[in-house]
Every structure is written in structure tokens, then in C-alpha cells.
HTML snippet that shows the backbone in 3Dmol.js (N, CA, C, O; Angstrom):
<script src="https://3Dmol.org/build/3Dmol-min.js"></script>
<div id="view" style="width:600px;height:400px;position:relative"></div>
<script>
const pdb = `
ATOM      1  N   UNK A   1     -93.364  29.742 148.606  1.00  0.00           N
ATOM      2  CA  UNK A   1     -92.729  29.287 147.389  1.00  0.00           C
ATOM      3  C   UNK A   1     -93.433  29.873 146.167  1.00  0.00           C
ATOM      4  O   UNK A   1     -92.689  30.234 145.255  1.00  0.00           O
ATOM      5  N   UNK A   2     -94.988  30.052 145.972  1.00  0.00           N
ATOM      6  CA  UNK A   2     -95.756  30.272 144.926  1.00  0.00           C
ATOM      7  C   UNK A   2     -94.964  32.106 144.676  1.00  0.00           C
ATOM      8  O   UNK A   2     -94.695  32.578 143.571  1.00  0.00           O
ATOM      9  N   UNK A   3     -94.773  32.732 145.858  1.00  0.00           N
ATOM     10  CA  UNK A   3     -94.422  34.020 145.629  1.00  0.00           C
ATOM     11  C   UNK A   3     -93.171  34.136 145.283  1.00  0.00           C
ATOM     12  O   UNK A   3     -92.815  35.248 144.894  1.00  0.00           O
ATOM     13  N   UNK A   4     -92.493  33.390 145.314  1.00  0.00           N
ATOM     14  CA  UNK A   4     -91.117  33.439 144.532  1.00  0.00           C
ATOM     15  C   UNK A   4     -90.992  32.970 143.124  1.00  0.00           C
ATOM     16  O   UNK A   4     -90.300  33.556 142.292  1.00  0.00           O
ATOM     17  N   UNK A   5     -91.747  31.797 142.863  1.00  0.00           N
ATOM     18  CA  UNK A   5     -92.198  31.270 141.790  1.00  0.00           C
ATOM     19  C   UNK A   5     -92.964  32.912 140.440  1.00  0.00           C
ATOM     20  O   UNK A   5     -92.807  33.098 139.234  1.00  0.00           O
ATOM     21  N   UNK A   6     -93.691  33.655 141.463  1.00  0.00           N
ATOM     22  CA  UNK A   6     -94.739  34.787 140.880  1.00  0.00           C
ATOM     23  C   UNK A   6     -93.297  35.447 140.564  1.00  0.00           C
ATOM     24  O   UNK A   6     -92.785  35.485 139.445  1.00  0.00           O
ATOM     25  N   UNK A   7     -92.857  35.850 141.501  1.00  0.00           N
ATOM     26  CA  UNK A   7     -91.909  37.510 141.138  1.00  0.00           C
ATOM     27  C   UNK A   7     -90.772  36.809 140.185  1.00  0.00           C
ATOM     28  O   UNK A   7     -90.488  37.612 139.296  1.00  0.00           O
ATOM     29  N   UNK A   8     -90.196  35.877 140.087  1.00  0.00           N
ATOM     30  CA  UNK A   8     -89.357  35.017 139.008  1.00  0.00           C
ATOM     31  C   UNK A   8     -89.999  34.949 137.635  1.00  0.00           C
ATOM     32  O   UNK A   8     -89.131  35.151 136.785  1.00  0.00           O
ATOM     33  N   UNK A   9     -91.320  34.720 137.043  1.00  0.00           N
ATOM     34  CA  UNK A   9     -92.270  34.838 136.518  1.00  0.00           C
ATOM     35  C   UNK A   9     -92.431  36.247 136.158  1.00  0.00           C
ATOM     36  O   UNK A   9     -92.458  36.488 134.951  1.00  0.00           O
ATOM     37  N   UNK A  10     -92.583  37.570 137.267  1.00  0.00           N
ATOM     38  CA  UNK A  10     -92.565  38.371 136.863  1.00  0.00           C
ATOM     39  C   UNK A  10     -91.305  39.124 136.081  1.00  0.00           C
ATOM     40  O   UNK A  10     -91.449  39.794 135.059  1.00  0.00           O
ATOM     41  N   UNK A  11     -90.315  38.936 136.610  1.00  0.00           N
ATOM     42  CA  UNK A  11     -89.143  39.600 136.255  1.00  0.00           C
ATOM     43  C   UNK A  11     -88.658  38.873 135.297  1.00  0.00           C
ATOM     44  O   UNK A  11     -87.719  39.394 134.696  1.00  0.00           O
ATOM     45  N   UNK A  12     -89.102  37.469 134.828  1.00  0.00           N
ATOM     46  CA  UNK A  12     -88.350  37.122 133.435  1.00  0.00           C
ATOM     47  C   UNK A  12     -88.934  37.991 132.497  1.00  0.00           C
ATOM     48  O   UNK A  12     -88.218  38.562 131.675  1.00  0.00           O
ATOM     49  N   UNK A  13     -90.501  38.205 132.531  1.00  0.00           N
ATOM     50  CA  UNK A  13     -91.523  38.637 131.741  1.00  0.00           C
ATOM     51  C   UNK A  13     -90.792  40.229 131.220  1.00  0.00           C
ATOM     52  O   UNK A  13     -90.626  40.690 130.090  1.00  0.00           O
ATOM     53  N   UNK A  14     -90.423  40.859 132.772  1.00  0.00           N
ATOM     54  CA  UNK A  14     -89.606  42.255 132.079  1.00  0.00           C
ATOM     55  C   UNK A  14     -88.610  41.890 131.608  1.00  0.00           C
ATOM     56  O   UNK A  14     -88.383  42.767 130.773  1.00  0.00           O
ATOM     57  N   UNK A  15     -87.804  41.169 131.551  1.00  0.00           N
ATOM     58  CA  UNK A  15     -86.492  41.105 130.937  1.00  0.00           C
ATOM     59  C   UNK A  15     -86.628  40.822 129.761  1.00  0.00           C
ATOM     60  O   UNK A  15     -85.772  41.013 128.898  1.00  0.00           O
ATOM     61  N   UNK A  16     -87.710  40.339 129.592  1.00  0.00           N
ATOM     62  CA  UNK A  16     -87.657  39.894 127.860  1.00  0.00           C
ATOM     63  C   UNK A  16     -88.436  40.784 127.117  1.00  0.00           C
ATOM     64  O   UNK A  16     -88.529  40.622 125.900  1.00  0.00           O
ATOM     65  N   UNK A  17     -89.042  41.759 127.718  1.00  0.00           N
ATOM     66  CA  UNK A  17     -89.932  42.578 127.309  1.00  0.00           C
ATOM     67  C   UNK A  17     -89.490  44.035 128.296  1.00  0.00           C
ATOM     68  O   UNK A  17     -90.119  44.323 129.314  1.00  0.00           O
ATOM     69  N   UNK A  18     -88.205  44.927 127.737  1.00  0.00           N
ATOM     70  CA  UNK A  18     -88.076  45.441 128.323  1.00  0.00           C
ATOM     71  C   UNK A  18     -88.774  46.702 128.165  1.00  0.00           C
ATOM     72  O   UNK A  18     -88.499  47.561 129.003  1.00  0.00           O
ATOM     73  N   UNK A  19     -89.782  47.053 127.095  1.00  0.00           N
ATOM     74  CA  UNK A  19     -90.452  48.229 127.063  1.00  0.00           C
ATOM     75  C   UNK A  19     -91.326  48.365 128.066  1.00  0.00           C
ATOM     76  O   UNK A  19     -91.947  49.422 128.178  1.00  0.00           O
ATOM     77  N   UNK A  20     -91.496  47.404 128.882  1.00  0.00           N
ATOM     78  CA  UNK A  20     -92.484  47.176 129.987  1.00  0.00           C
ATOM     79  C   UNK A  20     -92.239  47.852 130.954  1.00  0.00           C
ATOM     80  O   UNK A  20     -91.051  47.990 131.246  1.00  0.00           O
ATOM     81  N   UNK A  21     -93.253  48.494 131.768  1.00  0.00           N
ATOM     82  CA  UNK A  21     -92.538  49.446 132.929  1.00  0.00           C
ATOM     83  C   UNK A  21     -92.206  47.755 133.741  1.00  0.00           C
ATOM     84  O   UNK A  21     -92.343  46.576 133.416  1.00  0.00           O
ATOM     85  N   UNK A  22     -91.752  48.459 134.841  1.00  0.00           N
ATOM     86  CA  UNK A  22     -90.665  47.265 135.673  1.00  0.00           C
ATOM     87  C   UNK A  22     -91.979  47.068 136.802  1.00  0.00           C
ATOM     88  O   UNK A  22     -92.938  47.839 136.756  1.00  0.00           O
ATOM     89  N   UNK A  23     -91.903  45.973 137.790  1.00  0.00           N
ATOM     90  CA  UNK A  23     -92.889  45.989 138.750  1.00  0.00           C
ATOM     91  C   UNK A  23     -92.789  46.598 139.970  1.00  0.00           C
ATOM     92  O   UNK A  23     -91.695  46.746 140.514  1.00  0.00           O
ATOM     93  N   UNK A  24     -94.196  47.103 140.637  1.00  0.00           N
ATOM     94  CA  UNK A  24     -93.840  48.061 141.442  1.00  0.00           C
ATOM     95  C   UNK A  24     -94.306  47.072 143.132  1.00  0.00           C
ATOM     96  O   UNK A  24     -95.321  46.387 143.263  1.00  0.00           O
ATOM     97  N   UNK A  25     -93.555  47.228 143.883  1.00  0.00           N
ATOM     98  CA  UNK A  25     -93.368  46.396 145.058  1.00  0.00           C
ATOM     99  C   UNK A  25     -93.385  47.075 146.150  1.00  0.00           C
ATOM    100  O   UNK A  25     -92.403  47.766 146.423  1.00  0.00           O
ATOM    101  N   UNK A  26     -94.535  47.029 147.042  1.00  0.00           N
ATOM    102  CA  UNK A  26     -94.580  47.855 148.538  1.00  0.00           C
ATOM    103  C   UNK A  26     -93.043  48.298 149.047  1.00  0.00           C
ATOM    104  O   UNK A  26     -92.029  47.620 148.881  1.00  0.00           O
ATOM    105  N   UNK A  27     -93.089  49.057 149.430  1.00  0.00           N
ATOM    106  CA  UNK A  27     -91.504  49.440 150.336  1.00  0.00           C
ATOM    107  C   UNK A  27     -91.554  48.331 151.305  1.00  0.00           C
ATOM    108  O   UNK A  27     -92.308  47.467 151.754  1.00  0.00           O
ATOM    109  N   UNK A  28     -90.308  48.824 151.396  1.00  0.00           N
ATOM    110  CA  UNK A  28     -89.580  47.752 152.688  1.00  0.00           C
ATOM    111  C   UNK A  28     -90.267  48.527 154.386  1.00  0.00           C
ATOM    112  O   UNK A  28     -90.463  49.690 154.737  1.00  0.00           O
ATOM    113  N   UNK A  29     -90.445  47.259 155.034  1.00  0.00           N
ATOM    114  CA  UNK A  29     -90.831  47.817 156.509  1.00  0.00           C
ATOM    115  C   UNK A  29     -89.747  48.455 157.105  1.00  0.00           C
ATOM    116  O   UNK A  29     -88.544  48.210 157.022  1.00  0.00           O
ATOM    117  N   UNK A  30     -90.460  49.456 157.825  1.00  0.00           N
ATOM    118  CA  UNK A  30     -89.131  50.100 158.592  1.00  0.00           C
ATOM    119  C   UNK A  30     -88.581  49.091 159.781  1.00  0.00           C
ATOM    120  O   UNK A  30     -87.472  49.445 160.182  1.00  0.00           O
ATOM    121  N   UNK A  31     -89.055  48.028 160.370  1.00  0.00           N
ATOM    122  CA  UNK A  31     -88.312  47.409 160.874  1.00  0.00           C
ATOM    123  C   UNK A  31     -87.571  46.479 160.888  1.00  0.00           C
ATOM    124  O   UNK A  31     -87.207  45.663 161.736  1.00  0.00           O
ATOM    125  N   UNK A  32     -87.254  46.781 159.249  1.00  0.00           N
ATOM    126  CA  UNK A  32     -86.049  45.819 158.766  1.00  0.00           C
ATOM    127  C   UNK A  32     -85.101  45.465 159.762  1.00  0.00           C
ATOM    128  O   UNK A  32     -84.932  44.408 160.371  1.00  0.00           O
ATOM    129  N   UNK A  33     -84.242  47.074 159.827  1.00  0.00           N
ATOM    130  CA  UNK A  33     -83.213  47.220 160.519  1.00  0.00           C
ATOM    131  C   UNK A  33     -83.172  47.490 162.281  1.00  0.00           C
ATOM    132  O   UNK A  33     -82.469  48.353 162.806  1.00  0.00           O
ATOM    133  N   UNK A  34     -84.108  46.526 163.045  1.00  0.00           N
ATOM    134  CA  UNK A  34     -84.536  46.718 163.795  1.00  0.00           C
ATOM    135  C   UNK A  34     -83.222  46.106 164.560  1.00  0.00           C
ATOM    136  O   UNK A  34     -82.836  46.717 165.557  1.00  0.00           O
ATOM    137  N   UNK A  35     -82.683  45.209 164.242  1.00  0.00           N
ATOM    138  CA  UNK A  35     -81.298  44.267 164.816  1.00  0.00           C
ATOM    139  C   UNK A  35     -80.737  45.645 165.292  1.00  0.00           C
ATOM    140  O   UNK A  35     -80.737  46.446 166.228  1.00  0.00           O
ATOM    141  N   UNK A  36     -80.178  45.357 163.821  1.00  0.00           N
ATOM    142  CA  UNK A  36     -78.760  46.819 164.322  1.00  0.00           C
ATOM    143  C   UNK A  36     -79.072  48.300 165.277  1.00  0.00           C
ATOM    144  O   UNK A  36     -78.508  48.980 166.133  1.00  0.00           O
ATOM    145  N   UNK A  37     -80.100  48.278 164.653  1.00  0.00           N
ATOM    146  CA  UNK A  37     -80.636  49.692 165.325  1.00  0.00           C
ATOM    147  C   UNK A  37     -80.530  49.853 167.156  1.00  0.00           C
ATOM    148  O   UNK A  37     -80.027  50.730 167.858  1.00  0.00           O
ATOM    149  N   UNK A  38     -81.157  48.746 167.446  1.00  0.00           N
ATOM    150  CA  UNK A  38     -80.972  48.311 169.231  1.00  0.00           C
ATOM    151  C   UNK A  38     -80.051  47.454 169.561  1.00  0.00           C
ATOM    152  O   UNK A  38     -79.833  47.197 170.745  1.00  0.00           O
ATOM    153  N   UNK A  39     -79.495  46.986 168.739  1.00  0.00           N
ATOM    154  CA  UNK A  39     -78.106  45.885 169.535  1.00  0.00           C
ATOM    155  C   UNK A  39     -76.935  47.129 169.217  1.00  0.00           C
ATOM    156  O   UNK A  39     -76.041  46.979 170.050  1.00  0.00           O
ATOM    157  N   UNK A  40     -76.735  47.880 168.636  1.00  0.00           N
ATOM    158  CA  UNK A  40     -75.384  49.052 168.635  1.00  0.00           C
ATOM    159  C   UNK A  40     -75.482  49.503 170.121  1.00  0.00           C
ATOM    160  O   UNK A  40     -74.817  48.952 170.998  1.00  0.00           O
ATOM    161  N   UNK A  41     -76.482  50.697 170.404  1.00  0.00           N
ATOM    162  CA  UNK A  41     -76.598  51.038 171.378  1.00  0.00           C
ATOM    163  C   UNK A  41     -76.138  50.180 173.026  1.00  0.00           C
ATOM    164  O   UNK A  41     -75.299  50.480 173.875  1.00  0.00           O
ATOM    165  N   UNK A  42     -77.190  48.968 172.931  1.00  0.00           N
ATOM    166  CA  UNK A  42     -76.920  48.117 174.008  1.00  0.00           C
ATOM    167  C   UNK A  42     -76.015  47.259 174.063  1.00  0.00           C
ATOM    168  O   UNK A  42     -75.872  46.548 175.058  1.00  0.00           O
ATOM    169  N   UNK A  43     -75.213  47.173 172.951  1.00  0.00           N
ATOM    170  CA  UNK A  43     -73.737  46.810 173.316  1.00  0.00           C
ATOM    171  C   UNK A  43     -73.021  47.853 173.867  1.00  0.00           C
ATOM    172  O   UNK A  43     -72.172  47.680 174.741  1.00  0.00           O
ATOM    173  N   UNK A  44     -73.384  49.165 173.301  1.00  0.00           N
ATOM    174  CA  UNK A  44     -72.355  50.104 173.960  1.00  0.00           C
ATOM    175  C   UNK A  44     -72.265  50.057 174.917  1.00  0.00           C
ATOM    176  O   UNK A  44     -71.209  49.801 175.496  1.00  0.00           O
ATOM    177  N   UNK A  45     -73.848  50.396 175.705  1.00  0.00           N
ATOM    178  CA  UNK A  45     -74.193  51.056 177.166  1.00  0.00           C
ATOM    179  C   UNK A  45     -74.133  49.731 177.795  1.00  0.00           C
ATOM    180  O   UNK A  45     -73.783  50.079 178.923  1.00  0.00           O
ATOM    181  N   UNK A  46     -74.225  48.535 177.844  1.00  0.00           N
ATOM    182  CA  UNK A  46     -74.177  47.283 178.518  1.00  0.00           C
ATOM    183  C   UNK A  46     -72.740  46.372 178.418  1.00  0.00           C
ATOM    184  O   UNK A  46     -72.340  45.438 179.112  1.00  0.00           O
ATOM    185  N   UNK A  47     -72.261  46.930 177.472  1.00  0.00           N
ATOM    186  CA  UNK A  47     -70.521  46.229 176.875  1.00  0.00           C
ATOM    187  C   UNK A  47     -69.290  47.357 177.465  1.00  0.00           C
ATOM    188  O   UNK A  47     -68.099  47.249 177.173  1.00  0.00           O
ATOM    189  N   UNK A  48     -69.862  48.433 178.342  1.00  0.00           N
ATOM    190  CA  UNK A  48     -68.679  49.156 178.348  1.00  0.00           C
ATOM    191  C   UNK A  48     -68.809  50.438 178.091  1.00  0.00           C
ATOM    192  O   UNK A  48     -68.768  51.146 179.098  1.00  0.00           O
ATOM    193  N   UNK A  49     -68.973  51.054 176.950  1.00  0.00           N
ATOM    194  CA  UNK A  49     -68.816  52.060 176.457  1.00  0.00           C
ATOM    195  C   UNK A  49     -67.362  51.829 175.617  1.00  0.00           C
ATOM    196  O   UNK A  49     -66.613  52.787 175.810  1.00  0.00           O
ATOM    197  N   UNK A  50     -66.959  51.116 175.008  1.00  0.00           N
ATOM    198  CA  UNK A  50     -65.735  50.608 174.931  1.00  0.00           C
ATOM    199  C   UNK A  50     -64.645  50.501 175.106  1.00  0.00           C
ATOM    200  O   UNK A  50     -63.762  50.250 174.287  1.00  0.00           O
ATOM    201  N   UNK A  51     -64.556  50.730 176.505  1.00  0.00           N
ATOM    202  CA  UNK A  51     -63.308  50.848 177.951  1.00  0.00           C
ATOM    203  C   UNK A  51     -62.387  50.375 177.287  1.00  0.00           C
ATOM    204  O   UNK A  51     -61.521  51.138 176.859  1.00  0.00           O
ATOM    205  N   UNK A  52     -62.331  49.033 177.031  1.00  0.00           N
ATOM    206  CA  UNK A  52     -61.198  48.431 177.062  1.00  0.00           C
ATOM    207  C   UNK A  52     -60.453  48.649 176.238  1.00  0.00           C
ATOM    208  O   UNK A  52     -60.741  49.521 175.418  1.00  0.00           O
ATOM    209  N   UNK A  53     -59.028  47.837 176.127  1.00  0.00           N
ATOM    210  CA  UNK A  53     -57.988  48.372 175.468  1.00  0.00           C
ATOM    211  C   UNK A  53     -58.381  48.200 173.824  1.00  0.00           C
ATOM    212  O   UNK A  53     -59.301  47.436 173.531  1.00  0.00           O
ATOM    213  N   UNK A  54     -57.759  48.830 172.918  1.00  0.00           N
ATOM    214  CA  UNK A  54     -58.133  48.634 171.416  1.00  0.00           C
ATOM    215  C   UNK A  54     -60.059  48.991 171.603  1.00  0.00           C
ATOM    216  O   UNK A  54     -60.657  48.216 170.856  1.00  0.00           O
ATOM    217  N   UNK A  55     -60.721  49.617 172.125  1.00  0.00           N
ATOM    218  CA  UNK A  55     -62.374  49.685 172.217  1.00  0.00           C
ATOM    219  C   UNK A  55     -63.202  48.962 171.913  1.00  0.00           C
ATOM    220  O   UNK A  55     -64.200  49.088 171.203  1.00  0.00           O
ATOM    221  N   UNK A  56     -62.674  47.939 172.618  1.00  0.00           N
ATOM    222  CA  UNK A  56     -63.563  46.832 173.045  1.00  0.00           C
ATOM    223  C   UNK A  56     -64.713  46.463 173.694  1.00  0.00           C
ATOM    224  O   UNK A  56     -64.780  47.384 174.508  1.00  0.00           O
ATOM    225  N   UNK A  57     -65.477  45.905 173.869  1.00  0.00           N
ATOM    226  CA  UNK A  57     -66.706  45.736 174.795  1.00  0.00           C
ATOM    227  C   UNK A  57     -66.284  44.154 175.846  1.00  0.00           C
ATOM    228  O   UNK A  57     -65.592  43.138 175.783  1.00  0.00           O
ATOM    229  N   UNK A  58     -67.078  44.729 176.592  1.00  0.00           N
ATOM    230  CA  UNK A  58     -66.981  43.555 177.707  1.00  0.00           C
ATOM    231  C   UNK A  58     -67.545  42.595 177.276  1.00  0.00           C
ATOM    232  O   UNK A  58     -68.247  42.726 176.272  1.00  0.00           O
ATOM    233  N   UNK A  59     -67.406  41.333 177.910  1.00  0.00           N
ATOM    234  CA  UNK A  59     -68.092  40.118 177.332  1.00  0.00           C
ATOM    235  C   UNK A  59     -69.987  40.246 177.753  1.00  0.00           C
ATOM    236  O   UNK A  59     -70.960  39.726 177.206  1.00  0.00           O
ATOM    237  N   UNK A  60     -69.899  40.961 178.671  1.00  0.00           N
ATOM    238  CA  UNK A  60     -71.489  40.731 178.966  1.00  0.00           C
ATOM    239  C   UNK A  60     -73.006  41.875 177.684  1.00  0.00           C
ATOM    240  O   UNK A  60     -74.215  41.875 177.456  1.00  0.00           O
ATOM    241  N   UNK A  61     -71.680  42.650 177.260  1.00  0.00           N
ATOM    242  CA  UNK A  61     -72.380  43.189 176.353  1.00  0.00           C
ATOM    243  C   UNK A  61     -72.898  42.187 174.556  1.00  0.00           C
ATOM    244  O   UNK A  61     -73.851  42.148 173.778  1.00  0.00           O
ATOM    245  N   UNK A  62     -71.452  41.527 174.728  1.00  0.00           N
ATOM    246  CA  UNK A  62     -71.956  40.604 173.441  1.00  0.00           C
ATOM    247  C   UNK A  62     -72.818  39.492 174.447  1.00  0.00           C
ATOM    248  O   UNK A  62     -73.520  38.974 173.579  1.00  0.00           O
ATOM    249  N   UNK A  63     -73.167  38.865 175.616  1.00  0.00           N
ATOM    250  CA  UNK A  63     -74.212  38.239 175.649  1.00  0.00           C
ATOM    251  C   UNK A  63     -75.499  39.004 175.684  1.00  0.00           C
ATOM    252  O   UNK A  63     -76.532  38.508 175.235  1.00  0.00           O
ATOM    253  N   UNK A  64     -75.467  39.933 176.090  1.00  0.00           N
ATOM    254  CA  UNK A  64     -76.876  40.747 175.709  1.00  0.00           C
ATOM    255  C   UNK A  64     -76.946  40.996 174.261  1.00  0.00           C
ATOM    256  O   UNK A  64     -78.093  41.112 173.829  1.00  0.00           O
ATOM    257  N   UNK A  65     -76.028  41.099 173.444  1.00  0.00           N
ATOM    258  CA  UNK A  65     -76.754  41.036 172.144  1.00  0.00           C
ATOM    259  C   UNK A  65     -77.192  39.347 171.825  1.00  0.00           C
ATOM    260  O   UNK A  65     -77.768  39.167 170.753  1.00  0.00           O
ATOM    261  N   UNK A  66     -76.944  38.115 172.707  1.00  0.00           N
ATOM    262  CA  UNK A  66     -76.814  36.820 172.002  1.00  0.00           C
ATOM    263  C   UNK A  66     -78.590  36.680 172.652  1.00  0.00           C
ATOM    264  O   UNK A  66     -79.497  36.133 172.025  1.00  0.00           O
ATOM    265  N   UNK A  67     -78.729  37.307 173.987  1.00  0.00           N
ATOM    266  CA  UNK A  67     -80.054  37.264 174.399  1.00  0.00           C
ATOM    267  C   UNK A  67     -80.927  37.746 173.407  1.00  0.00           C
ATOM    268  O   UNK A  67     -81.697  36.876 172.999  1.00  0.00           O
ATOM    269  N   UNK A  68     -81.072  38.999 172.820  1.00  0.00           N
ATOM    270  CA  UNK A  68     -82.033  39.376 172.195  1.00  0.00           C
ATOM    271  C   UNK A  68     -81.800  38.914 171.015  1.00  0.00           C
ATOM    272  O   UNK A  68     -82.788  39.425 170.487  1.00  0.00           O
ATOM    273  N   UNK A  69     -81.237  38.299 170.074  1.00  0.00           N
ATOM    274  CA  UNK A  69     -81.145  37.683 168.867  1.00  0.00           C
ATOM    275  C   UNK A  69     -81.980  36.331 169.551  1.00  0.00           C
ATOM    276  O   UNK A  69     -82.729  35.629 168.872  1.00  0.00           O
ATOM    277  N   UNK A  70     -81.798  36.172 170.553  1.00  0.00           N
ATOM    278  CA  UNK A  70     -83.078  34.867 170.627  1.00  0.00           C
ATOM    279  C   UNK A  70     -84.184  35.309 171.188  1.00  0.00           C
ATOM    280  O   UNK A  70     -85.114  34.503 171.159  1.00  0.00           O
ATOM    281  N   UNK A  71     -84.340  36.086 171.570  1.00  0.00           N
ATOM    282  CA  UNK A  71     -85.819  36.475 171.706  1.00  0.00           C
ATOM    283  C   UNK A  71     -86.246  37.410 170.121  1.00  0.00           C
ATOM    284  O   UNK A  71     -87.388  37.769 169.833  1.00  0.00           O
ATOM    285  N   UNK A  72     -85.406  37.573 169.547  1.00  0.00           N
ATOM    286  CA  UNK A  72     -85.640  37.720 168.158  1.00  0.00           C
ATOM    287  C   UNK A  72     -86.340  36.794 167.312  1.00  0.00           C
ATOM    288  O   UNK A  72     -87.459  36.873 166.806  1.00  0.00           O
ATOM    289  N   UNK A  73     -85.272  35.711 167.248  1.00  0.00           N
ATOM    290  CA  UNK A  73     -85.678  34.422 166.989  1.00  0.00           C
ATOM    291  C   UNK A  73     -87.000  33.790 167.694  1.00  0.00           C
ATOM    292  O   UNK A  73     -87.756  33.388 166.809  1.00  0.00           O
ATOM    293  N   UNK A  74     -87.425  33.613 168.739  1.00  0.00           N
ATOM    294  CA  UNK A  74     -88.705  33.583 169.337  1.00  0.00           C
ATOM    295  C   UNK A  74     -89.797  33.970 168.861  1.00  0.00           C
ATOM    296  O   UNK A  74     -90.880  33.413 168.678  1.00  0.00           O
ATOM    297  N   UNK A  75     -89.391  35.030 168.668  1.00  0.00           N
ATOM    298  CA  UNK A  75     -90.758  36.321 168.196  1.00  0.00           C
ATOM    299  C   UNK A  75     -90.883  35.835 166.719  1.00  0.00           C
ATOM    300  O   UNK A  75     -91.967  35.357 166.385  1.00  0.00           O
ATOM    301  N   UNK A  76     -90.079  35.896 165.990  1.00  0.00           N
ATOM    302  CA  UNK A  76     -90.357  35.657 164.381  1.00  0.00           C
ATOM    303  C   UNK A  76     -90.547  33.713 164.204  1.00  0.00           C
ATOM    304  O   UNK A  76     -90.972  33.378 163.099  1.00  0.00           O
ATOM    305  N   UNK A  77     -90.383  33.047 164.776  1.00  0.00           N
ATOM    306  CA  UNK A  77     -90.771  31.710 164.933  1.00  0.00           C
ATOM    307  C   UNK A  77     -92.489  32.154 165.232  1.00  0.00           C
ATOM    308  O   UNK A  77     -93.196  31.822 164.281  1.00  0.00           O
ATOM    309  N   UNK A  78     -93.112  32.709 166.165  1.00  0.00           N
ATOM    310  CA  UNK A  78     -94.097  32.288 166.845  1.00  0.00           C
ATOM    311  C   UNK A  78     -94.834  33.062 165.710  1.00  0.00           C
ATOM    312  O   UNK A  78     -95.985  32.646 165.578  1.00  0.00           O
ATOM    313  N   UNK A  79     -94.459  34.200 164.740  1.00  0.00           N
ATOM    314  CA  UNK A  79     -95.453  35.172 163.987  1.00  0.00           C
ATOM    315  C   UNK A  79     -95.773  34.023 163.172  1.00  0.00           C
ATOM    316  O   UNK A  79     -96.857  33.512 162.890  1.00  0.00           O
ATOM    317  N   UNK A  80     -94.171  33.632 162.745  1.00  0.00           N
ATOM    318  CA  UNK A  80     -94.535  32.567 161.448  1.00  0.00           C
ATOM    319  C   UNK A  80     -95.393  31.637 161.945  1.00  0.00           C
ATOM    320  O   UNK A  80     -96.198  31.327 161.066  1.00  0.00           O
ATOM    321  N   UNK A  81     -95.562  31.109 162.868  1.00  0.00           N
ATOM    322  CA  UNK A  81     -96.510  30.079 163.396  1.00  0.00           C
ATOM    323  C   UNK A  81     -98.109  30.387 163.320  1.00  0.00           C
ATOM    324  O   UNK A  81     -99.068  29.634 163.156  1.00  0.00           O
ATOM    325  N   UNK A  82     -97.988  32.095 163.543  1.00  0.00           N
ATOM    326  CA  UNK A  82     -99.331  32.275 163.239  1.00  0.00           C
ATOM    327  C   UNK A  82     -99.832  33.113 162.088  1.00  0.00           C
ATOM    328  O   UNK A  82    -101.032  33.369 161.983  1.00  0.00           O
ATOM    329  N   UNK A  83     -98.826  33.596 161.118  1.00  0.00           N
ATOM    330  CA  UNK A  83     -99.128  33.325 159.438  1.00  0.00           C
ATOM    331  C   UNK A  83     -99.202  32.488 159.291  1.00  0.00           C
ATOM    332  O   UNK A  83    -100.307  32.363 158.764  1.00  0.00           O
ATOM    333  N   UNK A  84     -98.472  30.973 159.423  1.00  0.00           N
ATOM    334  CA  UNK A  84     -98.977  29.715 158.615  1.00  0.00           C
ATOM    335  C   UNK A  84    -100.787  29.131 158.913  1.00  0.00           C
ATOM    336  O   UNK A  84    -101.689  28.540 158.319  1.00  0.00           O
ATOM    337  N   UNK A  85    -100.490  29.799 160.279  1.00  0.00           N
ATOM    338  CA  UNK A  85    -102.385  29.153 160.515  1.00  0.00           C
ATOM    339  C   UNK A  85    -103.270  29.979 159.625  1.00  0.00           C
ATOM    340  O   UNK A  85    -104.363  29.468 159.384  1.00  0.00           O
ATOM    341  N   UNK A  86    -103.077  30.892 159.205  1.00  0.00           N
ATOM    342  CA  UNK A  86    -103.783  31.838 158.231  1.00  0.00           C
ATOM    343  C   UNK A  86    -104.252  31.028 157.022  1.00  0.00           C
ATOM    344  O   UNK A  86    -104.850  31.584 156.101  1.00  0.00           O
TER     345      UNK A  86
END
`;
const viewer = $3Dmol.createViewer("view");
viewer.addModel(pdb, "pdb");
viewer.setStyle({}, {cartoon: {color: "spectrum"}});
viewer.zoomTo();
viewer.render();
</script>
């Protein structure tokens, strides 16, 4: 919360003072897009290749994407569990 509180704080500060250079913020991790990146693929190759009529995927390909969105969920539960002990 304090870091949302900071960058809200920061960015009113430029807005009202726009001669100010703007703030500069680490890049984004590359594994933002880590979802899409491996659930496209393994829907393809596990859903079909999209056989079906209109290129569709089989149903077992959307449960393999419902599996790894919870072991997604798993994984980012347990980090946060051990940032908060920090």
C-alpha cells in the first residue's frame, strides 16, 4: 500500500510541476507475459492443433490451460508468502 501511496505522491508532484523530468521506473520483467507465452502453444499441441470444425481445440486442451493457471496461482501465492516474511 505505502508503494502506491509513494508513486501517487510521485506523479501528482509531476503533474503539478511539469518542468520536472517524469520518474524513472525499472522495466518490466520479462516474465510478465509468461501466461500467454506457454498456454498458446500447449493449447495448440494438447487441444488439437485446431482439428475441429470452425478451429477449435478439444476440451482437454482448455483443461491443461485451467491446470497450469493453478499451478500459476500456487507458485505466486507461495512467493507472496515468502515476500511477506521478508
Amino acid at each position: 500500500m505505502q508503494h502506491m501511496i509513494r508513486l501517487t505522491t510521485v506523479l501528482t508532484r509531476y503533474a503539478l510541476n511539469a518542468s520536472a523530468p517524469p520518474p524513472r521506473y525499472p522495466p518490466p520483467s520479462p516474465l510478465v507475459a509468461l501466461g500467454p507465452l506457454v498456454g498458446g502453444p500447449v493449447l495448440y499441441f494438447v487441444g488439437g492443433e485446431g482439428k475441429l470444425e470452425g478451429g477449435g481445440f478439444e476440451v482437454r486442451g482448455y483443461q491443461a490451460l485451467l491446470v497450469m493457471s493453478c499451478v500459476y496461482f500456487i507458485v505466486a501465492a507461495w512467493v507472496l508468502r515468502k515476500v511477506d516474511a521478508k
